[in-house]
C-alpha positions as CSV (number, residue, x, y, z in Angstrom):
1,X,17.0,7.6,-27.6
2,X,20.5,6.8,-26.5
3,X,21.6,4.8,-23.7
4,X,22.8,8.3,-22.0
5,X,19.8,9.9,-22.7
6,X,17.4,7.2,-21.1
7,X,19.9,7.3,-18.0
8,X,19.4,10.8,-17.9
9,X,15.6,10.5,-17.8
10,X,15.3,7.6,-15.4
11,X,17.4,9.8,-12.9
12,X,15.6,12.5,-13.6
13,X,11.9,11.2,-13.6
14,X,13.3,9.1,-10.3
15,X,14.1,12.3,-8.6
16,X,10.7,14.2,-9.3
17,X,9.0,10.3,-8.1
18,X,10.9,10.6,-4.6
19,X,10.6,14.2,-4.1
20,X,6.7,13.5,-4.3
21,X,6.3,10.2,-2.3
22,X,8.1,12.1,0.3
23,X,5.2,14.6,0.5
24,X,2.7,12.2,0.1
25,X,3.9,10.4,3.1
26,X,5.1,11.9,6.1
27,X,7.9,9.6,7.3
28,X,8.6,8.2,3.9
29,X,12.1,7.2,4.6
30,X,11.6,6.3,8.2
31,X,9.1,3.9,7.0
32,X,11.7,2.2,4.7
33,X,14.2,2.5,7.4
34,X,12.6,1.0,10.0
35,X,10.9,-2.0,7.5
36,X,14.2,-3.1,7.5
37,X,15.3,-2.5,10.7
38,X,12.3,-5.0,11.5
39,X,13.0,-7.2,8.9
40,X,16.6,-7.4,10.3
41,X,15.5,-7.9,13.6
42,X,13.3,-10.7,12.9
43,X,15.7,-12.7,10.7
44,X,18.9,-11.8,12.1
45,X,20.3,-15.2,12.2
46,X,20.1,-15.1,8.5
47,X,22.7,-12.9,7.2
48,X,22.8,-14.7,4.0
49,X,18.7,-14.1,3.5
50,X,16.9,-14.0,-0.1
51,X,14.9,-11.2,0.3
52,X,11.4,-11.1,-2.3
53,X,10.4,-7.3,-2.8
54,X,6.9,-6.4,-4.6
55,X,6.4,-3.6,-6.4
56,X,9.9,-2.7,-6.0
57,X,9.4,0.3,-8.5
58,X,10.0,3.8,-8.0
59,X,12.6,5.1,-5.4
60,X,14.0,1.4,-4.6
61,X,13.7,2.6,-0.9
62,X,13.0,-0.4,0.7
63,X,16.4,-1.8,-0.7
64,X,18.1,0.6,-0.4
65,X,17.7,0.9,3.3
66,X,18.3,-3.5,3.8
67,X,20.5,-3.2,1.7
68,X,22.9,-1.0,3.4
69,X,22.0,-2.3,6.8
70,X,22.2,-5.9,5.6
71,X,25.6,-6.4,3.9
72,X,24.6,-10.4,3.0
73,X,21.4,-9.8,1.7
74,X,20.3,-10.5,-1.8
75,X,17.2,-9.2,-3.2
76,X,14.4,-10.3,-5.9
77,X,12.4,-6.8,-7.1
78,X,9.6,-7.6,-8.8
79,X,6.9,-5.1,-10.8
80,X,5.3,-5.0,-13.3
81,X,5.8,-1.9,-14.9
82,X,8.8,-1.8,-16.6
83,X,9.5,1.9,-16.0
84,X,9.0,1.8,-13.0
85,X,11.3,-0.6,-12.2
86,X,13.9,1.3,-14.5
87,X,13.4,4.2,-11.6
88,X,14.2,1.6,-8.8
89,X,17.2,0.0,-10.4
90,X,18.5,3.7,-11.3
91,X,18.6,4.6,-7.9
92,X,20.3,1.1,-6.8
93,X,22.9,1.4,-9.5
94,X,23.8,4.9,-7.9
95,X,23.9,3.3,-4.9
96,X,26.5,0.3,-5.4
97,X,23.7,-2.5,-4.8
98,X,23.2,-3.5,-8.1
99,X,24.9,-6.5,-7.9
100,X,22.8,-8.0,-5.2
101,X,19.1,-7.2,-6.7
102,X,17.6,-9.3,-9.4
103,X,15.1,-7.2,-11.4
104,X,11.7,-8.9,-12.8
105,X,9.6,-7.3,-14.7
106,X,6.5,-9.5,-13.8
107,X,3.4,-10.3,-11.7
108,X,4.2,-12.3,-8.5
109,X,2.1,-15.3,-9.5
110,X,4.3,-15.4,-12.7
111,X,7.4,-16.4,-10.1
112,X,8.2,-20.2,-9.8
113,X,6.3,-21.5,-7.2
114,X,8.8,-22.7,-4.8
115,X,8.8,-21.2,-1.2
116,X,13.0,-20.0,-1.3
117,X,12.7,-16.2,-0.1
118,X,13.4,-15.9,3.7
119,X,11.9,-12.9,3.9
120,X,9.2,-9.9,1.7
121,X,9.0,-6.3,1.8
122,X,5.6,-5.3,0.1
123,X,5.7,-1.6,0.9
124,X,2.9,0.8,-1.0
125,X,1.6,-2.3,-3.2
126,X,-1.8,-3.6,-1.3
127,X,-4.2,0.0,-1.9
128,X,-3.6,-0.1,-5.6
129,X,-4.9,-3.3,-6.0
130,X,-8.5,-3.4,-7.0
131,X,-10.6,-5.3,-4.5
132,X,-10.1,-7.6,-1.9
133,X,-10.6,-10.7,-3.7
134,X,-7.2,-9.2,-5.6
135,X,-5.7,-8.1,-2.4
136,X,-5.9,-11.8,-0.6
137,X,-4.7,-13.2,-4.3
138,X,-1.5,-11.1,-3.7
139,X,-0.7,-12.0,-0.3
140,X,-1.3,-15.8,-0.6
141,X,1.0,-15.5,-3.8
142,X,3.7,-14.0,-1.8
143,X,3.2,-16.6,1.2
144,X,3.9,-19.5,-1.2
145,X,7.4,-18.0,-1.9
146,X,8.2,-17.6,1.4
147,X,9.9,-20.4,3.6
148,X,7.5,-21.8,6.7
149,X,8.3,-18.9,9.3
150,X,9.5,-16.5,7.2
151,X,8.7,-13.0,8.0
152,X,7.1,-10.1,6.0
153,X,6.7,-6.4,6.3
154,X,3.4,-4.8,4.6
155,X,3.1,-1.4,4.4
156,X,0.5,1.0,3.0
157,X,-2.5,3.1,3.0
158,X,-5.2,1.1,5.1
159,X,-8.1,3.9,5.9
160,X,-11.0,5.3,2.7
161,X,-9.6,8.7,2.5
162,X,-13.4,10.0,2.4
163,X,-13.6,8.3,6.0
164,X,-11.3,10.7,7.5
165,X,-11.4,14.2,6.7
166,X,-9.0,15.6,9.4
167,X,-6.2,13.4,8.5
168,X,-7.5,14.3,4.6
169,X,-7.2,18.2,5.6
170,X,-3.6,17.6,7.2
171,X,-2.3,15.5,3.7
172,X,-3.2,18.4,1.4
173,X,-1.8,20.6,4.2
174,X,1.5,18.8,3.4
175,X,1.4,20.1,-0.5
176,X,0.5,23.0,0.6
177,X,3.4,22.9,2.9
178,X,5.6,22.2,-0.1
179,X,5.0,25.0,-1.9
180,X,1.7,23.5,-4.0
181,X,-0.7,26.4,-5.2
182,X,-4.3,25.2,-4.1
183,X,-5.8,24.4,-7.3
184,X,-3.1,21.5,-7.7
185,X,-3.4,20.4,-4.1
186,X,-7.2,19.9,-5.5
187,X,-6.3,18.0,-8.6
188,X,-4.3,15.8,-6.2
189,X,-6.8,15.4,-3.7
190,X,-9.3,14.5,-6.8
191,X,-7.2,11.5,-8.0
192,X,-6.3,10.0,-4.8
193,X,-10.2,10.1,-4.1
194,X,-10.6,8.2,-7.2
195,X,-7.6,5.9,-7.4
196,X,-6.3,3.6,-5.1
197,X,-8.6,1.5,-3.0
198,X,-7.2,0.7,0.2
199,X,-8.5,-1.6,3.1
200,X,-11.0,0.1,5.2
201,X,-9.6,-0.7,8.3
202,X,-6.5,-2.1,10.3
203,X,-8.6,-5.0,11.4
204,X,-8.8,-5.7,7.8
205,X,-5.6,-5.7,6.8
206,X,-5.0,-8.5,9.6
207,X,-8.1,-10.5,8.3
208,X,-6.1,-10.3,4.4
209,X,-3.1,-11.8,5.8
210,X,-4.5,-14.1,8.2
211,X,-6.5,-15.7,5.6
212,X,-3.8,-15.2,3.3
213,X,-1.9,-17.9,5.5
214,X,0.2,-15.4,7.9
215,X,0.1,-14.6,12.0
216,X,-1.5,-11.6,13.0
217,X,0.3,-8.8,12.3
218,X,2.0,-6.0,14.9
219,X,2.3,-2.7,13.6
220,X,5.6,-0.6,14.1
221,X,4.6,2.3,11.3
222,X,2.0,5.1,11.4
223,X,1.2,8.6,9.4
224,X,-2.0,9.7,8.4
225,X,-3.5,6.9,6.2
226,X,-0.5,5.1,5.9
227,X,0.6,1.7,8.6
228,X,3.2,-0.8,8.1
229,X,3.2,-4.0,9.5
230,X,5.1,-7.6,10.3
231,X,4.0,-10.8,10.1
232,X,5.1,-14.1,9.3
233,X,4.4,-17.1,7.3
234,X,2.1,-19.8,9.4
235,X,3.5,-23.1,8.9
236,X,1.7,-25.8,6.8
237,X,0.2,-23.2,4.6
C-alpha cells in the first residue's frame, strides 16, 4: 500500500471510529472539552506544561481539545496499538498539532521512569484493562511520571453494565437513535457485555487511585456508565 492510500484509510477508518464513540457516549466531545478545561484550570500557571496522554488512540480528542485551548502545551500520546495511534495522529495532523505531540507506540511502564509530565489525560483507558490488580498497576505507572502535585483527569466507564439495566435500555436506545436496525444494536449490546471490565463503582475508582498514590478524586463528567474525574499526584509517592 502507498503512502496515499494508508492516509486515505487512516482518515477513513478514523472517521467511522469517532462517528461511533460519539454514539457510544453521550457527551463525547464535552467530555474531552471539559477534561481539558479542568486540566487547564488546575495547572494554569504552567503554560509551558508536558502533558502525558494514555491510550491516546483513536479520535485524538483529548488533544485536540488542550491543544487548542492550551497554545504552550506539548503532549506525550502513548498506546499501544499501532493503528490506533495512526487514527489519533491522523486526526492531529489535520488539525495543525502535530508538531507538539510525541507519538509512542508502547505500554506506559515501558516510559523512562522519571516523574517530568506536569500533567495526564487517561480518558477511556481504565475499563479495558483486565482486573484490578492491572488497573492499580496502570495508575501507579502513570503517578511515577508525574511531578509531586501534578494533576490528572481519568475518565471512563465505572458501573457493570449488567448492574444497570435502565441506563443499559437508554445506551442501545442511542443506536437505535442513530439509525441502528435492532439485530445490530444486539450484537453491540452482546460485546460490550463481554468486553471491557470496568470498576464496579465510583467509590472504587477513588480507592484505585488513592492507593495508586493520588488525592481523592472530584468528578466534573457524567453519562450513563461513563464519569470523568481529577485528581492529583500525593506528594512523596
Amino acid at each position: 500500500m502507498d503512502q496515499g492510500s494508508h492516509q486515505k484509510f487512516d482518515m477513513a477508518r478514523a472517521e467511522e471510529y469517532a462517528q461511533q464513540a460519539r454514539i457510544a457516549l453521550a457527551g463525547y466531545d464535552a467530555c474531552h472539552e471539559l477534561s481539558a478545561c479542568i486540566l487547564s484550570a488546575a495547572i494554569g500557571e504552567r503554560r509551558d506544561a508536558r502533558v502525558l496522554v494514555v491510550g491516546a488512540g483513536g479520535t485524538g480528542g483529548e488533544i485536540l481539545a488542550a491543544a487548542k485551548l492550551e497554545a504552550g502545551w506539548r503532549f506525550v500520546a502513548v498506546d499501544p496499538s499501532a493503528p490506533m495511534l495512526d487514527l489519533s495522529k491522523a486526526q492531529i495532523e489535520a488539525a495543525g498539532f502535530l508538531d507538539r505531540v510525541d507519538f509512542v507506540c508502547s505500554a506506559v511502564s515501558d516510559l523512562a521512569p522519571e516523574a517530568v509530565f506536569d500533567a495526564a489525560l487517561v480518558i477511556g483507558v481504565l475499563h479495558h484493562v483486565k482486573d484490578d490488580a492491572d488497573k492499580a498497576a496502570l495508575l501507579r505507572d502513570v503517578a511515577a511520571r508525574l511531578l509531586p502535585g501534578g494533576s490528572m483527569v481519568l475518565a471512563g466507564n465505572y458501573r457493570a453494565y449488567a448492574s444497570e439495566p435502565l441506563l443499559l435500555a437508554a445506551w442501545a436506545n442511542r443506536w437505535r437513535l442513530a439509525g441502528v436496525d435492532e439485530d445490530e444494536v444486539r450484537r453491540k449490546r452482546d460485546t460490550i457485555m463481554r468486553g471491557a471490565v470496568p470498576p464496579e463503582s465510583e467509590d472504587k475508582v477513588a480507592s484505585l487511585l488513592m492507593e495508586a498514590g493520588f488525592e481523592a478524586p472530584e468528578r466534573f463528567f457524567s453519562s450513563l456508565f461513563w464519569g470523568a474525574w481529577h485528581t492529583r499526584r500525593v506528594d512523596g509517592i
